[in-house]
N, C-alpha and C positions, 0 to 999 in steps of 0.2 A: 830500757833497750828498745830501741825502733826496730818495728817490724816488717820486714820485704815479703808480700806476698808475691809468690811466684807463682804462674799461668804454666803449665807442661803442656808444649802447642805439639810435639813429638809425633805423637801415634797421628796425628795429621800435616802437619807442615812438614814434617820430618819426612812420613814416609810417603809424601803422593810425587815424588820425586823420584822413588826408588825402582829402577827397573826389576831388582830381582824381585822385590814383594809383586812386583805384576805380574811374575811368571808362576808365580803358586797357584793351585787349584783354589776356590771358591771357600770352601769348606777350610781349608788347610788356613786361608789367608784370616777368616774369620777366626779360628783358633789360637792365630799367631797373636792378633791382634789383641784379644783379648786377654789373654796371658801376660802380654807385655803392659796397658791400661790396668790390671788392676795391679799388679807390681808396681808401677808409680808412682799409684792413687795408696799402697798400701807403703809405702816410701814417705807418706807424710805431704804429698803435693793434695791441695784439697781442690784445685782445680786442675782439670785435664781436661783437654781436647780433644775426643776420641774419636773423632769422624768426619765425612762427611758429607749431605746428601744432594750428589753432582753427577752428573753423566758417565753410568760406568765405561761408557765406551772412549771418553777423553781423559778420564783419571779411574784408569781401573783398578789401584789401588783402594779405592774407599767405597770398593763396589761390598753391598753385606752389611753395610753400618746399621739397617732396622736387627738385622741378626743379632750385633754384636750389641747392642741396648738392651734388645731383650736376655741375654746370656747375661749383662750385667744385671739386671733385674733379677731376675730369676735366682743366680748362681751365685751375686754375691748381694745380698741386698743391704747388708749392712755398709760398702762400698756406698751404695745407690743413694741410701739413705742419707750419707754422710758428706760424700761430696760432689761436686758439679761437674758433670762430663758435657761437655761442650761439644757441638753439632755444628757446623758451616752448611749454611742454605743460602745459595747463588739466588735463588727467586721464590713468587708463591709457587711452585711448584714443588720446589725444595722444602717447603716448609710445610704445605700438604705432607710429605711425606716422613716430616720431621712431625709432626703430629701425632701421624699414622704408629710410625714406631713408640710412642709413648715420652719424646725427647722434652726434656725441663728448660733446658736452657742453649741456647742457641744461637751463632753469631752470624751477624751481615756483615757483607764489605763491599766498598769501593775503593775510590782513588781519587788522588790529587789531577791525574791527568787520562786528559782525554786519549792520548793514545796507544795508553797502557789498558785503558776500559775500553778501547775497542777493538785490541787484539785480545782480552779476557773472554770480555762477556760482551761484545759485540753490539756495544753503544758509549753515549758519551755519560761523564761524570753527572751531570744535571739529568738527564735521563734516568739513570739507573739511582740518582736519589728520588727521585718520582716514583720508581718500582719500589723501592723498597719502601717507602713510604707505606701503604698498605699492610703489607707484611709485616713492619715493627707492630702497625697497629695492631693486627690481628692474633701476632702473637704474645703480647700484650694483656689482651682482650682475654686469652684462654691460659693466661695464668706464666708463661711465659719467662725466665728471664731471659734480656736479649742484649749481646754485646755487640762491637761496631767495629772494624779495622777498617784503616783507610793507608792505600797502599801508595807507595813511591815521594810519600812524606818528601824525603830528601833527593829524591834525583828518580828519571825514569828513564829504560832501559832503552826509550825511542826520541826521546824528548829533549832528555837532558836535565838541564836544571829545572829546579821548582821551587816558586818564590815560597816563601816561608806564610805569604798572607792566605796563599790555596788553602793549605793544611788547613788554619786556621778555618776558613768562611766551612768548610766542609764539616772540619769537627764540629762546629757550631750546629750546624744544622742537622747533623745525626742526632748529638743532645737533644735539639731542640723537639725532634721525631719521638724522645723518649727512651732512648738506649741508655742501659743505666753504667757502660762507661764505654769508652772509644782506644782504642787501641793503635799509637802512631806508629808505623811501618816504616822499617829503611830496607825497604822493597830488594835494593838493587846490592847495598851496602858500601858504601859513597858517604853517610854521614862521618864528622869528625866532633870534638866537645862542643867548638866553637861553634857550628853547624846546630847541633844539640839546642842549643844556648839559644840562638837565634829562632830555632821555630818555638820552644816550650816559652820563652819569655812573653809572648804575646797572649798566653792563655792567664786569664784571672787564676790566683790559686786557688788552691781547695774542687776543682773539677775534676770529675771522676776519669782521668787518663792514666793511658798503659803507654808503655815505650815496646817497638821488637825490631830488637835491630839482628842484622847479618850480617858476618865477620869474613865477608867478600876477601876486605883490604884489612883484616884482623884490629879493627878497631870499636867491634862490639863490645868488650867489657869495660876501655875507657869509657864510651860513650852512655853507657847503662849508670857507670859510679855519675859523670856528669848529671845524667838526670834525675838521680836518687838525691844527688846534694840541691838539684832545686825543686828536691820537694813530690818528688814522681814516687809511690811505695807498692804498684804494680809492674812487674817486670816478664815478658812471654820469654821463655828458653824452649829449647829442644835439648832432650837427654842424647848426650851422647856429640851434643851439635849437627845432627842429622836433617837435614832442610835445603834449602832452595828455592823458586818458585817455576812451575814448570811453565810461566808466561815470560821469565825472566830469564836466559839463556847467561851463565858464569854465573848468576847469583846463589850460588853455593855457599849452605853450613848458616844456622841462625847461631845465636848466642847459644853455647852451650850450657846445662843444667848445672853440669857440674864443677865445671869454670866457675859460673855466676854462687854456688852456693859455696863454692871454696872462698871465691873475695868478702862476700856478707859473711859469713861466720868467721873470717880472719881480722877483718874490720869491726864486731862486736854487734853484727845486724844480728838479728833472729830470723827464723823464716819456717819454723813448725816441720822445716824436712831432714830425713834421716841423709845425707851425702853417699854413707854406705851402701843404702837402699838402694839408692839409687842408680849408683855403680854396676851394682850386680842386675839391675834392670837394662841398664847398656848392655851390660855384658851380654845376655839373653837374645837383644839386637844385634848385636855384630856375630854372633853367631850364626843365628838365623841369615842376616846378610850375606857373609860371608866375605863382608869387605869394612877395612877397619875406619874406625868412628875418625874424627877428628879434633873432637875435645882433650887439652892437653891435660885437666888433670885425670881423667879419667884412661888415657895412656897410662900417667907416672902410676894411677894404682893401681892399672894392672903390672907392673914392672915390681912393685912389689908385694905384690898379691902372690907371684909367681915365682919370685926368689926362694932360693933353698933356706933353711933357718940356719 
């Protein structure tokens, strides 16, 4: 039985979008947060994305992530111990701090296009691989793991199209920097199979790539089965399909968690996570939210989670 490791990018792609998580107190947000990360993590997802270390004053959502490392540390270590919580650092700055808090492993990102990375993070593509440059080094250097997204893979939000050789020359060169794997982005969510088809076939097999698409135009889960059949066994969701990108205006809802492990386990995939678990870790979210999720299997079990016997 083939195995689909699954990325839970949720407690960060999902919620630095969220206006109400930006209106909770400090403290309260830090609580939330980790309540719902190790639910997850205790769900059977061995990788989560828990954070991430960026300007509280432009995503104050992810304001307290040293907090929320140490509370995992500390409060559940056998969590800590067991699986990877993943950290997003915009620069060395970020990653100073990503230090500081005691973080293991830790992603960078860019883009296919420059005018997506210059309304981000206020440079160009070739630029901001020079930044980071350093930064894998360093985090590297201090024991590090360090993963790579590269965003608007399939289309950008100012640009438009994006030939499939970008993707390429970029993921090469994050490899080549040492990132032990590259995570391709449908940023906008615009990709379609055929689309799929076209940027992954350029990559030699056997390199270490993730797929994370956004179901904008609700064609994230074709597009995930497309890149599993050539050969992709990393896949990013969000629980709940809670996401967007807040550089990216409509680009609403990644691949949901629950969608994605209902087609692998109905298809005969494995993937080490509980569905169940998982469910009632939404659940937790959209209460907290107070605004409902958009993942459809995770409606139908609440529909019968809810029914009379």
């Amino acid at each position: 039985m083939k195995k689909i490791r699954v990325v839970e990018v949720g407690p960060r792609d999902g919620l630095q979008n969220e206006a109400k998580v930006r209106s909770l107190p400090s403290t309260d947000l830090v609580d939330f947060r980790f309540d719902y990360v190790t639910a997850l993590a205790r769900a059977g997802l061995d990788d989560v994305e828990a954070g991430a270390f960026v300007r509280a004053d432009r995503v104050p959502q992810m304001a307290g992530t040293d907090r929320l490392l140490q509370r995992l540390r500390e409060e559940a270590p056998e969590l800590w111990a067991s699986k990877r919580f993943w950290t997003l650092v915009p620069n060395h700055r970020g990653l100073d701090l990503a230090l500081k808090a005691g973080a293991k492993h830790i992603s960078v990102f860019t883009a296919t296009s420059d005018a997506f990375n210059l309304n981000n993070v206020q440079m160009t593509v070739e630029d901001s691989l020079k930044e980071l440059r350093p930064v894998i080094s360093e985090a590297k250097a201090a024991g590090l793991t360090v993963r790579g997204y590269v965003s608007t893979v399939w289309g950008c939000p100012y640009s438009g199209h994006v030939p499939p050789e970008r993707a390429h020359s970029v993921t090469e060169e994050l490899l080549a920097m040492g990132v032990e794997e590259v995570s391709l982005g449908d940023t906008i969510g615009v990709a379609s199979p055929r689309q799929v088809e076209e940027v992954l076939s350029l990559f030699k097999p056997g390199l270490p790539l993730a797929v994370h698409f956004h179901d904008t135009r609700g064609t994230a889960i074709a597009n995930c089965l497309e890149a599993i059949q050539l050969g992709i066994t990393t896949v990013d969701s969000s629980a709940g399909g809670l996401g967007g990108c807040p550089y990216a205006k409509g680009a609403s809802g990644n691949l949901a968690t629950e969608d994605l492990l209902y087609m692998l386990h109905e298809m005969g995939f494995s993937s080490g996570v509980d569905l169940e678990k998982v469910c009632l870790a939404s659940d937790l979210l959209e209460k907290a939210l107070s605004v409902p999720l958009p993942s459809r299997y995770f409606k139908a079990w609440k529909g019968t989670a809810n029914r009379a016997p």
